[in-house]
MMTF fields as JSON, N, C-alpha, C and O atoms, coordinates in Angstrom:
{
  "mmtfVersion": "1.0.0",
  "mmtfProducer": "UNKNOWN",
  "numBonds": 239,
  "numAtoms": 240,
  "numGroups": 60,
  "numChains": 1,
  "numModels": 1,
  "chainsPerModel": [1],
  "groupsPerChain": [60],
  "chainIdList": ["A"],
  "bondAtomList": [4, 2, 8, 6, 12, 10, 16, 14, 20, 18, 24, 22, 28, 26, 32, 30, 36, 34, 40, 38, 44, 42, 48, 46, 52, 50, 56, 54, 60, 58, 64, 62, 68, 66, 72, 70, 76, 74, 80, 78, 84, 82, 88, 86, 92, 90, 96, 94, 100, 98, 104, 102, 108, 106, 112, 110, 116, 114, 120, 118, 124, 122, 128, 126, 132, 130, 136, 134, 140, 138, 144, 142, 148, 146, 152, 150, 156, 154, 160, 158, 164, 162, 168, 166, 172, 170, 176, 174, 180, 178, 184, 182, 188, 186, 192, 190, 196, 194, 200, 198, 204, 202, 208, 206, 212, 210, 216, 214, 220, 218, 224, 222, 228, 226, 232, 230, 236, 234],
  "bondOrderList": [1, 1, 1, 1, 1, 1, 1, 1, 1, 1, 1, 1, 1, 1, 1, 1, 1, 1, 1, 1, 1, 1, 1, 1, 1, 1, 1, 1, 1, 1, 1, 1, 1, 1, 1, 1, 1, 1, 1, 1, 1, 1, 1, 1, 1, 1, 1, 1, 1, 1, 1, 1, 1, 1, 1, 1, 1, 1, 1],
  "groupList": [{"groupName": "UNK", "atomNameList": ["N", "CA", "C", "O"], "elementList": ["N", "C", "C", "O"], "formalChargeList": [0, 0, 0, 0], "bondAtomList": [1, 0, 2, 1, 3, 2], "bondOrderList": [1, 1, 2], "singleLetterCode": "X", "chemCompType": "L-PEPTIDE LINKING"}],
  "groupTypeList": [0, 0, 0, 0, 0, 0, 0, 0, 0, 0, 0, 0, 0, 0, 0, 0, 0, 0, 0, 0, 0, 0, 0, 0, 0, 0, 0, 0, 0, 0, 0, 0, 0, 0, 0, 0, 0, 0, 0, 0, 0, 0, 0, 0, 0, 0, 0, 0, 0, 0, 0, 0, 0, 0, 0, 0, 0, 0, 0, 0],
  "groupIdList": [1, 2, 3, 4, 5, 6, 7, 8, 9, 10, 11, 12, 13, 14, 15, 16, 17, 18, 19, 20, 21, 22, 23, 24, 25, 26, 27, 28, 29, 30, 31, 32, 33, 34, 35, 36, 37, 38, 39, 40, 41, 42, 43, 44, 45, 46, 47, 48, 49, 50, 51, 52, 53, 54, 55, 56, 57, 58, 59, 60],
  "secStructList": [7, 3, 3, 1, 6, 6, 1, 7, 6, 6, 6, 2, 2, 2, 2, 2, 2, 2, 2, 2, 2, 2, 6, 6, 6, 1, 7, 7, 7, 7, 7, 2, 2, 2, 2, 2, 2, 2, 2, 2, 2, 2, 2, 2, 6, 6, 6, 3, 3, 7, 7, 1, 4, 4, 4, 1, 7, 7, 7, 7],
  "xCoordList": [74.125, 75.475, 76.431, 76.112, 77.627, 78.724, 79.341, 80.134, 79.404, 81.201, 81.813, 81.757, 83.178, 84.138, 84.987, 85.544, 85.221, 86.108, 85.417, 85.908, 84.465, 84.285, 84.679, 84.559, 85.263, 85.423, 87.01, 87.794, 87.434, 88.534, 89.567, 89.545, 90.489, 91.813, 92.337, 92.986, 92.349, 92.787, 92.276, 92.785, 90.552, 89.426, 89.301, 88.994, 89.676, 89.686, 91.25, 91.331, 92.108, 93.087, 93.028, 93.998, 92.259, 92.108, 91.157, 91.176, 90.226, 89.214, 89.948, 89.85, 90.98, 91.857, 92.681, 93.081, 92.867, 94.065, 93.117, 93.582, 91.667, 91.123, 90.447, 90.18, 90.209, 89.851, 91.23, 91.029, 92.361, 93.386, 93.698, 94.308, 93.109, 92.786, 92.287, 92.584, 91.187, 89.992, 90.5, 90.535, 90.951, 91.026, 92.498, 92.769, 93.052, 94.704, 93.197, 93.718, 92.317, 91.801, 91.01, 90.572, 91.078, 90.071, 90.87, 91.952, 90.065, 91.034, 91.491, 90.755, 92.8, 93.483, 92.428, 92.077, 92.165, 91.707, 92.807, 93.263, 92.79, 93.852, 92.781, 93.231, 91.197, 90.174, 89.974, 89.627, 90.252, 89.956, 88.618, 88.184, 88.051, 86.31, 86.025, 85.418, 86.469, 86.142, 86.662, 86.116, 87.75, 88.518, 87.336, 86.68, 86.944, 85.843, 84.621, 84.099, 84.434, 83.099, 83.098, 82.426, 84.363, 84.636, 84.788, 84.252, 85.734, 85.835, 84.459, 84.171, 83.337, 82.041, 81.448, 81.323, 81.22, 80.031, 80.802, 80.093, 82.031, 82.662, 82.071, 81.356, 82.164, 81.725, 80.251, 79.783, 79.571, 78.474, 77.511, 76.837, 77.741, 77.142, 77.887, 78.07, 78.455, 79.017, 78.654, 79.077, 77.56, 76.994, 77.872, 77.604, 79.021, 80.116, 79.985, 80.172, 79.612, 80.219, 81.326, 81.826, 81.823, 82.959, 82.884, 82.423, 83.341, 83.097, 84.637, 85.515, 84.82, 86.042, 86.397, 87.59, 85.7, 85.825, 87.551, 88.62, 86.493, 87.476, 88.926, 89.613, 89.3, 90.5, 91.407, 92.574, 90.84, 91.506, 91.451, 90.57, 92.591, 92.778, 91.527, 90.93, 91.354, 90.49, 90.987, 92.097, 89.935, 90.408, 90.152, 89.315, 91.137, 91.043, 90.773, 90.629],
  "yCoordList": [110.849, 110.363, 111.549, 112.423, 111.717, 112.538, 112.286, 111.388, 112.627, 112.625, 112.704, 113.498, 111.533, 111.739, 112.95, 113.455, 113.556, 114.413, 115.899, 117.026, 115.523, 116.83, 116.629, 117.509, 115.09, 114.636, 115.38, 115.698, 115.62, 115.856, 114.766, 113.605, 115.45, 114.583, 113.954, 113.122, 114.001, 113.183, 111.665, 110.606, 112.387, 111.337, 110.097, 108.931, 110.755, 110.412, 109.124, 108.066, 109.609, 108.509, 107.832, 107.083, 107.74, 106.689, 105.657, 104.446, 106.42, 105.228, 104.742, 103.516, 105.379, 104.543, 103.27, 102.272, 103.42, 102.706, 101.589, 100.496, 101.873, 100.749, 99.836, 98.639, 100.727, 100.017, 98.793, 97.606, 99.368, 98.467, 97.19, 96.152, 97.622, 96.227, 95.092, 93.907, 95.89, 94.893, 93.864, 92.637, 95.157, 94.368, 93.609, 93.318, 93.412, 92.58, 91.038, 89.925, 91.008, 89.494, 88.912, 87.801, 90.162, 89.804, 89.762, 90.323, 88.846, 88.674, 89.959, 90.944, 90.029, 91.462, 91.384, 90.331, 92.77, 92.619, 94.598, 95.486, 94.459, 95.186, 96.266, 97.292, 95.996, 97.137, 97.805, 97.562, 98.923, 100.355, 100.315, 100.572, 99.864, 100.344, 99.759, 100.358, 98.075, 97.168, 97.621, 97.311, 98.411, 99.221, 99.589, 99.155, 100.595, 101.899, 101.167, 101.238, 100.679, 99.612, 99.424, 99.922, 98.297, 97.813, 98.91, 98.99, 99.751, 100.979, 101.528, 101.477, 102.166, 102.686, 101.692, 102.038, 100.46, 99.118, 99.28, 99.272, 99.418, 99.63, 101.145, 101.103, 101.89, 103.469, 103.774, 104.84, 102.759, 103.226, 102.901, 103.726, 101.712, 101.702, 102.485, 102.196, 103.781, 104.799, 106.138, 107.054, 106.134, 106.908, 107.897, 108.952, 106.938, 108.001, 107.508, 106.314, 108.42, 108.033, 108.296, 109.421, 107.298, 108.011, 107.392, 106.277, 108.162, 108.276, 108.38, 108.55, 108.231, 108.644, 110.133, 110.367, 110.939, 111.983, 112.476, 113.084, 111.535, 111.458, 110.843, 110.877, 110.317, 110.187, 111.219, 110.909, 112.462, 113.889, 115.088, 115.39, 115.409, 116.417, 117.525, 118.077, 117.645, 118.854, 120.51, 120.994, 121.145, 122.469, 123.188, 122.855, 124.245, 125.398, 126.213, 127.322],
  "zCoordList": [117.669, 117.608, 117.503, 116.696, 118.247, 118.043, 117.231, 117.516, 116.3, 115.171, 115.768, 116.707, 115.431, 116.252, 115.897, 116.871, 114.665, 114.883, 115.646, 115.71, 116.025, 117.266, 118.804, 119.656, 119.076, 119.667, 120.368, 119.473, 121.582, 121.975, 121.849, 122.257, 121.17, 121.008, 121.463, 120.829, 122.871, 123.871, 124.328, 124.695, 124.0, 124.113, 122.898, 123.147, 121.268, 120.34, 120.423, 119.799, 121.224, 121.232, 122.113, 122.219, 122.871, 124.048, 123.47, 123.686, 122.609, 121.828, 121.072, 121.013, 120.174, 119.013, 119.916, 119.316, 121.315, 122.156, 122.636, 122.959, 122.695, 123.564, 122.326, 122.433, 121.024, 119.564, 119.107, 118.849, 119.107, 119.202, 120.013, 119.758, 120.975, 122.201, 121.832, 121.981, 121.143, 120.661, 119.529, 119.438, 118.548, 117.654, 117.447, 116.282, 118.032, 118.267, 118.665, 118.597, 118.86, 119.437, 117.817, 117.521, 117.04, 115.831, 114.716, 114.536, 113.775, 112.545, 111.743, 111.804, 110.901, 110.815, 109.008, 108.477, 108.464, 107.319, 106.695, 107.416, 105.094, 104.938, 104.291, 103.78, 104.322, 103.477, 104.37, 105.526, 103.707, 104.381, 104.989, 106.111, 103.767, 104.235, 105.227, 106.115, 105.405, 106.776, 107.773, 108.832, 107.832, 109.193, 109.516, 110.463, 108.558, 108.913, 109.519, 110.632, 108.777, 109.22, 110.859, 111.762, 110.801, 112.397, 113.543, 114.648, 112.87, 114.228, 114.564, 115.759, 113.54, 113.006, 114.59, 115.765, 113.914, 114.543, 115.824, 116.831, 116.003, 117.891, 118.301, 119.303, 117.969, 118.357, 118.407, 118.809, 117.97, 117.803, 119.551, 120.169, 119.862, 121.453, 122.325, 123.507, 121.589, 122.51, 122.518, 123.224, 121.375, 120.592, 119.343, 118.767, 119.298, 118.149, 117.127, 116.894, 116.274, 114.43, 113.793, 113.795, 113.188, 112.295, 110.913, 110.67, 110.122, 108.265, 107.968, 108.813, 106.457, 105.787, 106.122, 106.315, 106.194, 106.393, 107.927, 107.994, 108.855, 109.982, 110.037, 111.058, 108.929, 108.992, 108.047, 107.808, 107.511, 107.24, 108.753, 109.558, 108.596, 109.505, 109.605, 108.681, 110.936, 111.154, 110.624, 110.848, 109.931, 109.088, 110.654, 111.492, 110.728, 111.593, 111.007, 111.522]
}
């Protein structure tokens, strides 16, 4: 699996744009962790992971 934050930025917002797609059809929930969860269980038949981690800025 790729982490997404090794993922190119460009690439990383096109998944956030087509994750949004999705989920405008699914019920809205306000837990963080279930975000993570749902985005996680969408990325994963793409072979991407993402953790809490990925929603802090990348260190240069």
């Amino acid at each position: 699996m790729t982490p997404f934050r090794d993922i190119a930025p460009a690439e990383q917002a096109r998944l956030r744009e087509a994750y949004a797609d999705e989920m405008a059809r699914q019920t809205n929930t306000c837990s963080m962790d279930e975000k993570i969860a749902r985005f996680n269980a969408w990325l994963e038949p793409q072979g991407i992971s993402f953790s809490e981690d990925d929603l802090r800025p990348k260190s240069r």
